[in-house]
N, C-alpha and C positions, 0 to 999 in steps of 0.2 A: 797362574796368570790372572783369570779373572777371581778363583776360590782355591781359599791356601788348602782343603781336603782335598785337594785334586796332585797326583802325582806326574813328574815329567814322563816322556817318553825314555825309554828304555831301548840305546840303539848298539846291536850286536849281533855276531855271527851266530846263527843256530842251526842245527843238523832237522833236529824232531817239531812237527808242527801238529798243534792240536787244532782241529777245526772243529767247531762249535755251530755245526751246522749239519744240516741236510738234504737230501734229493740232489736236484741238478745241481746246484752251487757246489755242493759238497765233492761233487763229481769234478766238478771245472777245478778245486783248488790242489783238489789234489793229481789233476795233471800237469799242475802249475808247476806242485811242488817236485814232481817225478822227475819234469823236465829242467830244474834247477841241482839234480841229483841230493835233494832231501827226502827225509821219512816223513811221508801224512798218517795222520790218525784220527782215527774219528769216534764220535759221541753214536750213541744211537737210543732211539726211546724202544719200548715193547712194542708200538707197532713197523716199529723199520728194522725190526731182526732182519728181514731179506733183503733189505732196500741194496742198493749198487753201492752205492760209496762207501758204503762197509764191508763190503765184499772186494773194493780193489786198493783200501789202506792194508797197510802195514801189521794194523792191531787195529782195535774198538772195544769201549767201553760202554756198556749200558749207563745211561744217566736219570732211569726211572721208565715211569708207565705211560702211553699214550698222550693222554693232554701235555702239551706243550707246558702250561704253569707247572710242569710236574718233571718235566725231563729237560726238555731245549731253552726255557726261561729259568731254571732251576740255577742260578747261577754258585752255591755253593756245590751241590753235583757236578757238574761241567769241572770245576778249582779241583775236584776230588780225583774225577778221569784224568785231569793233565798231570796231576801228581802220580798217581798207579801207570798213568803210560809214559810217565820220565819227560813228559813234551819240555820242548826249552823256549815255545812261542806259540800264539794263542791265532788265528786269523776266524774271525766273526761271520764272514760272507756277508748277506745281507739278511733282511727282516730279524724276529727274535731279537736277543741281547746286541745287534750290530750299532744298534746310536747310543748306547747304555752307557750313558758318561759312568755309573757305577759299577757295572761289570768289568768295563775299561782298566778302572783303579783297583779293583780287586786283582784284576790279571796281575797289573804291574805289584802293587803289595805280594805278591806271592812269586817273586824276582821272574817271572815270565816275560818274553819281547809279546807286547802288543801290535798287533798287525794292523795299524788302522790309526788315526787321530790321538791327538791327546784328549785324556776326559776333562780338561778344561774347554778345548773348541768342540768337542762335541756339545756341552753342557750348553755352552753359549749360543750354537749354532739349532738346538735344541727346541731351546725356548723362545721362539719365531719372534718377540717383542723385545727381548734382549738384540736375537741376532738384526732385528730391523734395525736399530738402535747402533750399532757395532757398523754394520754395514753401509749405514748412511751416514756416518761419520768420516768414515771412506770418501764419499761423494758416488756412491752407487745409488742409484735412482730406484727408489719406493713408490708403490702407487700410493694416492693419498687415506689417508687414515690415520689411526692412533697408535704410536710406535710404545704405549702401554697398556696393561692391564685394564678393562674396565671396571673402574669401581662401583657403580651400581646403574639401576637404569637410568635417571637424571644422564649419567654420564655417557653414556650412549646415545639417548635423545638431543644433548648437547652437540655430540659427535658429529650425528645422521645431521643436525642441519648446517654446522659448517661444511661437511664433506658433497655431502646432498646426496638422494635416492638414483640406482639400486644402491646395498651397501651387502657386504658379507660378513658377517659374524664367522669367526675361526676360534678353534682352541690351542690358546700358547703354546703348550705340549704337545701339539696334534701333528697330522698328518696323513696322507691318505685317503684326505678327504672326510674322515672321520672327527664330528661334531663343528658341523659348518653348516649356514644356513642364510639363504639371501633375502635379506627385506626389502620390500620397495614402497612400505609407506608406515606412516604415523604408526597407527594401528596394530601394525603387524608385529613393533618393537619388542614388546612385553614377553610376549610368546615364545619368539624368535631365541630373546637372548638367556630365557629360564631353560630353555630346550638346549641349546648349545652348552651352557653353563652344562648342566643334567651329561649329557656325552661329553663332554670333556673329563668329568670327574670319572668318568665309568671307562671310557677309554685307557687316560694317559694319568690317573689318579690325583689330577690337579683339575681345578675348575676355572682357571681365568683362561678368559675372552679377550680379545680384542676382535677391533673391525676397519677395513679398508674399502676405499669404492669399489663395486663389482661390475669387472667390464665382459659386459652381455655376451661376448661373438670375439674370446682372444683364441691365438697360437700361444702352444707352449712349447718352448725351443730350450734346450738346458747345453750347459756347458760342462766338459770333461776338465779336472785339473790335474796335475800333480806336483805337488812339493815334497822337496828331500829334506835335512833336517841340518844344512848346509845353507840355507837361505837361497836356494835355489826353484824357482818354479813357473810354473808352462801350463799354457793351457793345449788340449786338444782338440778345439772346437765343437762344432754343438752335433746333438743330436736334436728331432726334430720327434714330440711327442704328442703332438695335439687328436691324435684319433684315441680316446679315454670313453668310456661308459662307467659313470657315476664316480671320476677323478681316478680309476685304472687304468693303465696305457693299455693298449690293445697291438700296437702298432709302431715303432721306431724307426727313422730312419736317419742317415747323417749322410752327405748335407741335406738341410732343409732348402727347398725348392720357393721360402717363402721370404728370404732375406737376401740382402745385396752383400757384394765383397767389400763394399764399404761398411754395411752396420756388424757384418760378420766381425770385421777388426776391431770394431769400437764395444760390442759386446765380449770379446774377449780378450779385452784390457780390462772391462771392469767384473769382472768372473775374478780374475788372478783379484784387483784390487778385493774384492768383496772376500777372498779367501783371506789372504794377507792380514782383512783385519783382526782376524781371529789367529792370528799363530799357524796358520795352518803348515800341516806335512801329515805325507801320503795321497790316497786317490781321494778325491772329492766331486762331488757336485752343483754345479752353481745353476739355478732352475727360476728362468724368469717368463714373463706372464705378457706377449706383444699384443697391444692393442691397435698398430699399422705395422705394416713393414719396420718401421724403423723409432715406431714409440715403444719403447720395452721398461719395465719394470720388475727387482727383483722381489721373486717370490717364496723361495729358502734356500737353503742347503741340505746336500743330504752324504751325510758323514759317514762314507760308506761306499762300496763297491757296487754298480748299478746294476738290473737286470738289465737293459739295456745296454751296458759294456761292450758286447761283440760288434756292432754297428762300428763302435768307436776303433774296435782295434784293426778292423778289415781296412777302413780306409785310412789308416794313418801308420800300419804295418808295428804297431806299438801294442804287445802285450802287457796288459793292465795288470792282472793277474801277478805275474812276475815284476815285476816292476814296485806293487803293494809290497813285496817277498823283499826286494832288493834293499830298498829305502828304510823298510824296518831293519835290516842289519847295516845301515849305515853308510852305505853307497849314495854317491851325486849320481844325478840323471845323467846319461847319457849324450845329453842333447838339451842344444836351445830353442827356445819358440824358432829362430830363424831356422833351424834344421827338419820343423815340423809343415808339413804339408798333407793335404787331402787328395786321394787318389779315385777314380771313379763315383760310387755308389751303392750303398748298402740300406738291405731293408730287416727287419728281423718280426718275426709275429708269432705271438706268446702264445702256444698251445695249450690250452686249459683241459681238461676234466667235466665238461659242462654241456648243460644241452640247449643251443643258443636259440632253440623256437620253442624255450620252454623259462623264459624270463631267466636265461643262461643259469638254470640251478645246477650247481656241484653234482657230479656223475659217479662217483669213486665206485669201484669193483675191480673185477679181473681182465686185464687183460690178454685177450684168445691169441691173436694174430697180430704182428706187427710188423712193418717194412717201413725203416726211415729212406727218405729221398737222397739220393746221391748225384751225383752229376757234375761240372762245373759250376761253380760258383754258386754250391750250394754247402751249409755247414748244420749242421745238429748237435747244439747241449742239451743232454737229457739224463736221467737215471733212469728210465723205463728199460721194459726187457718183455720179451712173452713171457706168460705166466704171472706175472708181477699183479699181486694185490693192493690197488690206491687206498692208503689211509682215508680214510672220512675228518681226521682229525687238521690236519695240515691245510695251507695252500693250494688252488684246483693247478695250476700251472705243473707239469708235466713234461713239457719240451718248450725248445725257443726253435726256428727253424728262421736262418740268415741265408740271406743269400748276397750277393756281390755283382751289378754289373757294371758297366763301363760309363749308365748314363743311367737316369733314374727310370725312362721307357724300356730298355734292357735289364734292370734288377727287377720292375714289377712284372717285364716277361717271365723270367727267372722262378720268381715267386708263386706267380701261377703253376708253373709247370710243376717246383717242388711240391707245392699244395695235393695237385692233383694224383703225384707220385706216393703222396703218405696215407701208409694203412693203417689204422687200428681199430681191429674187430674188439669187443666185448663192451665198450665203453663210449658214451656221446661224448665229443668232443667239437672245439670250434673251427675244426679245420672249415666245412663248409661255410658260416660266417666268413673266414677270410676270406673264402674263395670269392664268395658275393663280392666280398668289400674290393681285391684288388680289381677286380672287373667293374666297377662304380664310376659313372663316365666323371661326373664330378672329384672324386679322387684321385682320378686319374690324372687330371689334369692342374692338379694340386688347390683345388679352392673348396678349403671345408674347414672347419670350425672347432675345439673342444665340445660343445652342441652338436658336432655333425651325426654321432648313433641317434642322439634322442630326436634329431630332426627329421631321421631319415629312418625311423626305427621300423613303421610297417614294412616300410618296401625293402628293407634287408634284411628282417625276418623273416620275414615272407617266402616258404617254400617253392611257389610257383616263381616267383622275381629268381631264385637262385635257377632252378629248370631254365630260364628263358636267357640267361647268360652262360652259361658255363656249355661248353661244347658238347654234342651229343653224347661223346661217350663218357664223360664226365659226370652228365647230367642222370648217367643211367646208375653209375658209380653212387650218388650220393642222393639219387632216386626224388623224386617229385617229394613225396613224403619221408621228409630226413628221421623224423619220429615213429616210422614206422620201419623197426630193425631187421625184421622178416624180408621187406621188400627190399631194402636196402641190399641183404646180404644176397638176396636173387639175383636181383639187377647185376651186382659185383660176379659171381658167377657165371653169367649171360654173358659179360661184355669181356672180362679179364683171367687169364689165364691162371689155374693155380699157382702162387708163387711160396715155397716153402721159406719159413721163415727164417734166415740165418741165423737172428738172436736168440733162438729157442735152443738152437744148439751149438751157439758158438760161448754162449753166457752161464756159467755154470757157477751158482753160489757157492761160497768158499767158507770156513768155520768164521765164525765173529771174531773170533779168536785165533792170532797165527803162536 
């Protein structure tokens, strides 16, 4: 469609799924696939010999050593395992090879169903100046800037005074925040765009820049889609992503508490249009950037399966998962936009590996003790287990913990409650962070900002601020001094009763190999 190297999608019944992934994701697809009565299979590098979703596929194949450019980006490796394990379909999850308009087309060159987008709309959807380009031809509304490449500084200083200060430099291929950088005067340009240029190449192996106005204090609200390959497709309305430190969500929920039923409708007519322009079929994401209630602009797409997902499926009772599965073998949706509706409220909060009073550096070790939270309207994707040694290599995220209530004052009950249910000894993690943050009277009450960590960073770092919210026994739990493991683990003994851990001996690794 847009690049004749790019192959169509490939749509057909398949039994055998190779997933090209790992940890949680890898976990979630292959429940997906269980519960569609297909065979999963999975990749794994030399440090995920033990990992979980090797131990509850079918079969796995090693695809190399530890570093990811070595095993899970290795994309002839990966073509080598779906051949040796017979797979007849490929599903990416997300991060690694999952937006790889190249990998995509390899899959398909090598007669495999690809689970995911064509690598023509990923390619497109990709290239953030393409897809602005693509998408505002649509009539989907772009914040202002240069929907090209910039050619040299002149053309940026040209830019910055039509558009005018602040302004953001972004990298075309980028994403994640990675090689972005906000100016807000003359001066700053020069630096600004050698620097961004400099992370862009080092990042996503291309160097162009472009630049849009940068609106100081937005929400970021993103839309759910799905298209069948039928000309068929639906949105599922948004989730609500604006609590981020350094452009990483921290935080999701659906619905957002920050838009009306009226901009809700009118954002998710132009989500479908903004897919549409690119060919779209499969899951997708349409991720735009409000600077009021009801001024919104789009900010990309992400070609791809979200970690944010379960939000979406709790209150729309639409497994995403399955549904990727369905559409790649050639099935229509089962449903119209009119058949789709929003039920209650759900929150989800990304579990990391991290020691959040310690500029949240990466934690990875063993983990001693573990008890996921259970309850009503409480859910856990994770790959952890007792015993389980965290890669250093990988991703700090480690669990998603969702919860569901009836009204958004009832799920952040909810969330608390799980928060304060989940254990794991050996290793820092952000569960305390959350706990601060759902107890945060301004978050509470939904008024806060993409800005809202960096604005409010001491006082929710701050071990005494989390002591002075969280309930006595809570507080004893997660001890005055979060940093201090000794105390921590006293306090836990003082206040709660030994609880043996089920997963230690209900989880039992299985050969790599069946």
């Amino acid at each position: 469609m847009f690049n004749d190297q790019y192959l169509p999608l490939i749509h057909k019944p398949f039994k055998r799924v190779l997933i090209a992934n790992r940890g949680e994701i890898g976990v979630r697809i292959i429940r997906a696939c269980r519960d569609l009565g297909l065979s999963p299979l999975a990749v794994y590098s030399s440090a995920d010999l033990h990992s979980r979703h090797v131990a509850l596929a079918d079969s796995a194949c090693w695809i190399g050593n530890a570093p990811s450019n070595e095993s899970y980006l290795n994309i002839q490796n990966i073509l080598n395992a779906a051949k040796e394990l017979e797979a007849e379909a490929v599903h990416p999850g997300f991060g690694f090879l999952s937006e790889s308009a190249e990998f995509a087309n390899e899959v398909l060159k090598a007669g495999l169903v690809w689970i995911g987008p064509s690598p023509a709309s990923i390619h497109a959807m990709g290239d953030k100046t393409l897809a602005k380009r693509k998408v505002t031809e649509a009539g989907v509304p772009c914040s202002p800037g240069k929907n090209e490449p910039l050619k040299d500084l002149k053309d940026l200083q040209d830019t910055a005074h039509q558009v005018g200060y602040p302004l953001i430099l972004k990298a075309a291929a980028g994403g994640g925040g990675k090689g972005m950088r906000v100016v807000r005067k003359d001066e700053e340009l020069a630096q600004a765009f050698e620097a961004c240029q400099r992370e862009a190449l080092s990042y996503f192996g291309n160097a162009d820049v472009f630049c849009e106005r940068y609106i100081e204090h937005p929400r970021h609200v993103e839309f759910q889609v799905l298209a069948d390959s039928h000309g068929n497709i639906v949105h599922l309305f948004e989730r609500d992503c604006t609590i981020q430190r350094r452009h990483q969500k921290l935080i999701e929920e659906a619905p957002s508490s920050y838009i009306s039923a009226e901009t809700r409708h009118k954002m998710g007519e132009i989500a479908v249009r903004a897919a549409q322009s690119v060919g779209y079929v499969n899951a997708g994401t349409i991720e735009f950037i409000l600077e009021s209630p009801t001024k919104f602009y789009f900010m990309e797409m992400n070609t791809r399966i979200q970690v944010e997902h379960p939000v979406t499926e709790i209150v729309t009772g639409v497994d995403l998962l399955q549904m990727q599965v369905k559409i790649a073998m050639g099935e229509k949706l089962p449903f119209a936009q009119k058949d789709l509706c929003m039920r209650g409220w759900a929150i989800e909060a990304r579990i990391n590996s991290e020691d959040p009073f310690n500029n949240f550096r990466p934690d990875p070790g063993c983990i001693k003790e573990l008890e996921f939270p259970t309850g009503p309207g409480v859910r856990v994707d994770s790959h952890i287990y007792a015993g389980y040694k965290i890669p250093e290599f990988y991703d700090s995220m480690i669990a998603k913990l969702i919860v569901y209530g009836t009204n958004r004052n009832d799920a952040l009950n909810k969330m608390a409650r799980a928060l304060s249910e989940f254990q794991i000894e050996g290793i820092q993690t952000t569960i305390p962070f959350h706990q601060a943050l759902i107890e945060y009277p301004s978050f509470r009450e939904g008024n806060y900002t993409t800005r809202f960590i960096e604005e409010n960073d001491k006082l929710i770092e701050n071990s005494e601020h989390i002591h002075a919210i969280l309930t006595k026994e809570e507080a004893a739990v997660v001890a005055i001094k979060v940093t201090d493991q000794k105390a921590k683990l006293e306090a836990k003994v003082n206040v709660l009763p030994e609880v043996p851990s089920a997963w230690a001996n209900a989880f039992r690794l299985e050969s790599t190999r069946r």
